[in-house]
N, C-alpha and C positions, 0 to 999 in steps of 0.2 A: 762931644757930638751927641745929640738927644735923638733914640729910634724914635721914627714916627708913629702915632696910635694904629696904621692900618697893618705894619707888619706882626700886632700885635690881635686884632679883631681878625683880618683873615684865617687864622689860620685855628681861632677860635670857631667862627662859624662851618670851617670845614670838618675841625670837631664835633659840632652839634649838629650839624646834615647827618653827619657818618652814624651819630649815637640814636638821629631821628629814623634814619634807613636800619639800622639792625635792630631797632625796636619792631621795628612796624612789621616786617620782614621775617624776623625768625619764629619759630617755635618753641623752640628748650627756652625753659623761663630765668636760666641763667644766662642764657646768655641775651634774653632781653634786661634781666640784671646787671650786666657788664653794658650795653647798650646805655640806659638809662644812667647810670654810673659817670659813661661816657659827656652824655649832655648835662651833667649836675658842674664836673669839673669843666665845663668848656664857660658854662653858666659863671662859675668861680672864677677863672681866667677875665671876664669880662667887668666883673664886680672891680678887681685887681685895677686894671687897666682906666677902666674908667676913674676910679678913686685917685688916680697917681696923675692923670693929663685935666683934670678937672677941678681936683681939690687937692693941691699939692704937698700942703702942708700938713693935711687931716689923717686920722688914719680908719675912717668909720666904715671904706671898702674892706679893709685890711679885715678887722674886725667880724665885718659881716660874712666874708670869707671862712675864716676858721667856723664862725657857728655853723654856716651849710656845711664844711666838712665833719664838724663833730654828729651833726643831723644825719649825713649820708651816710658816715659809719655806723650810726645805729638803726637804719632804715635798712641798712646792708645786710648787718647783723640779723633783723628780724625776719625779712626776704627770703635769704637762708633756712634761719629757722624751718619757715613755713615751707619753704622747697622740699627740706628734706621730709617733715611730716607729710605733704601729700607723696611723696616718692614712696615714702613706706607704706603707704596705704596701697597705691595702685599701681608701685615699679615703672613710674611712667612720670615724667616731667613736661609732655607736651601739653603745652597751654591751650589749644583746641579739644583735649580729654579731659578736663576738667571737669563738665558737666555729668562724664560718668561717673562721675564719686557719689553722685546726689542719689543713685541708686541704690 
Protein backbone atom coordinates (compact mmCIF):
# COMPACT_ATOMS: atom_id res chain seq x y z
CA UNK A 1 0.00 0.00 0.00
CA UNK A 2 1.58 3.42 -1.17
CA UNK A 3 1.08 6.70 1.52
CA UNK A 4 -0.27 9.34 -0.30
CA UNK A 5 2.09 12.59 -1.05
CA UNK A 6 -0.41 14.83 1.37
CA UNK A 7 0.37 12.79 4.51
CA UNK A 8 3.77 13.69 3.60
CA UNK A 9 3.52 17.71 2.43
CA UNK A 10 1.10 18.43 5.41
CA UNK A 11 2.92 17.99 8.02
CA UNK A 12 5.78 19.50 6.21
CA UNK A 13 4.15 22.85 5.81
CA UNK A 14 3.17 22.68 9.37
CA UNK A 15 6.96 22.58 9.85
CA UNK A 16 7.64 25.53 7.88
CA UNK A 17 4.63 27.84 9.28
CA UNK A 18 6.00 26.87 12.82
CA UNK A 19 9.84 27.59 11.72
CA UNK A 20 8.23 30.88 9.72
CA UNK A 21 6.24 32.06 13.30
CA UNK A 22 9.53 31.48 15.54
CA UNK A 23 11.60 33.32 13.21
CA UNK A 24 9.55 36.20 12.85
CA UNK A 25 8.54 36.22 16.45
CA UNK A 26 11.43 35.77 18.65
CA UNK A 27 14.36 37.58 19.70
CA UNK A 28 17.33 35.48 20.96
CA UNK A 29 18.98 34.89 17.69
CA UNK A 30 19.29 31.30 18.58
CA UNK A 31 16.52 30.58 18.76
CA UNK A 32 15.60 32.37 15.40
CA UNK A 33 18.65 29.84 14.38
CA UNK A 34 16.67 26.79 15.60
CA UNK A 35 13.57 28.62 13.80
CA UNK A 36 15.21 28.86 10.59
CA UNK A 37 16.81 25.50 10.88
CA UNK A 38 13.37 24.41 11.40
CA UNK A 39 12.11 25.59 7.81
CA UNK A 40 15.53 24.42 6.00
CA UNK A 41 14.55 20.67 7.18
CA UNK A 42 10.85 20.99 6.27
CA UNK A 43 12.25 22.60 2.88
CA UNK A 44 14.41 19.10 2.65
CA UNK A 45 11.37 16.86 3.58
CA UNK A 46 9.71 18.33 0.43
CA UNK A 47 12.69 18.18 -1.96
CA UNK A 48 12.43 14.14 -0.56
CA UNK A 49 8.77 13.76 -1.27
CA UNK A 50 8.50 15.35 -4.29
CA UNK A 51 11.68 13.57 -5.91
CA UNK A 52 10.09 10.08 -4.77
CA UNK A 53 5.99 10.71 -6.20
CA UNK A 54 7.40 12.50 -9.34
CA UNK A 55 10.63 10.93 -10.53
CA UNK A 56 10.69 7.70 -9.13
CA UNK A 57 13.25 6.19 -10.33
CA UNK A 58 15.87 9.23 -10.03
CA UNK A 59 17.56 10.16 -7.15
CA UNK A 60 18.60 14.12 -7.87
CA UNK A 61 15.85 15.05 -4.68
CA UNK A 62 17.88 12.62 -2.81
CA UNK A 63 20.98 14.35 -3.67
CA UNK A 64 19.84 17.78 -3.53
CA UNK A 65 18.92 16.97 -0.01
CA UNK A 66 22.14 16.05 1.65
CA UNK A 67 23.86 19.22 -0.19
CA UNK A 68 21.16 21.70 1.81
CA UNK A 69 21.96 19.55 4.77
CA UNK A 70 25.79 19.53 4.41
CA UNK A 71 24.96 23.69 3.59
CA UNK A 72 22.84 24.12 6.76
CA UNK A 73 25.45 22.58 8.96
CA UNK A 74 27.89 24.79 7.94
CA UNK A 75 25.61 27.87 8.00
CA UNK A 76 24.81 26.47 11.61
CA UNK A 77 28.30 26.29 12.38
CA UNK A 78 29.03 29.82 11.23
CA UNK A 79 25.66 31.51 12.99
CA UNK A 80 27.15 30.27 16.03
CA UNK A 81 30.18 31.32 15.49
CA UNK A 82 28.98 34.74 15.09
CA UNK A 83 26.42 34.36 18.05
CA UNK A 84 28.87 33.75 20.34
CA UNK A 85 31.41 36.72 19.22
CA UNK A 86 28.56 39.40 19.49
CA UNK A 87 27.60 37.68 23.00
CA UNK A 88 31.07 38.53 24.02
CA UNK A 89 31.05 41.67 23.09
CA UNK A 90 27.82 42.99 24.63
CA UNK A 91 26.50 39.83 26.92
CA UNK A 92 23.34 40.14 25.04
CA UNK A 93 21.92 38.01 22.11
CA UNK A 94 18.82 39.98 21.48
CA UNK A 95 18.55 40.74 17.84
CA UNK A 96 16.84 44.10 18.36
CA UNK A 97 20.33 45.27 20.31
CA UNK A 98 22.37 44.84 17.70
CA UNK A 99 22.58 48.29 16.53
CA UNK A 100 24.17 49.12 19.90
CA UNK A 101 27.42 47.54 19.03
CA UNK A 102 27.93 50.03 16.21
CA UNK A 103 28.69 52.45 19.23
Amino acid sequence: MDISMIYYIVPSLIMFCCGIYGFVTRKNMIAMLISLELMLNAVDINFVVFNRYLFPGQLEGMFFTLFAIAIAAAETALAIAIIINLFRGSKNIDATEINKLKD
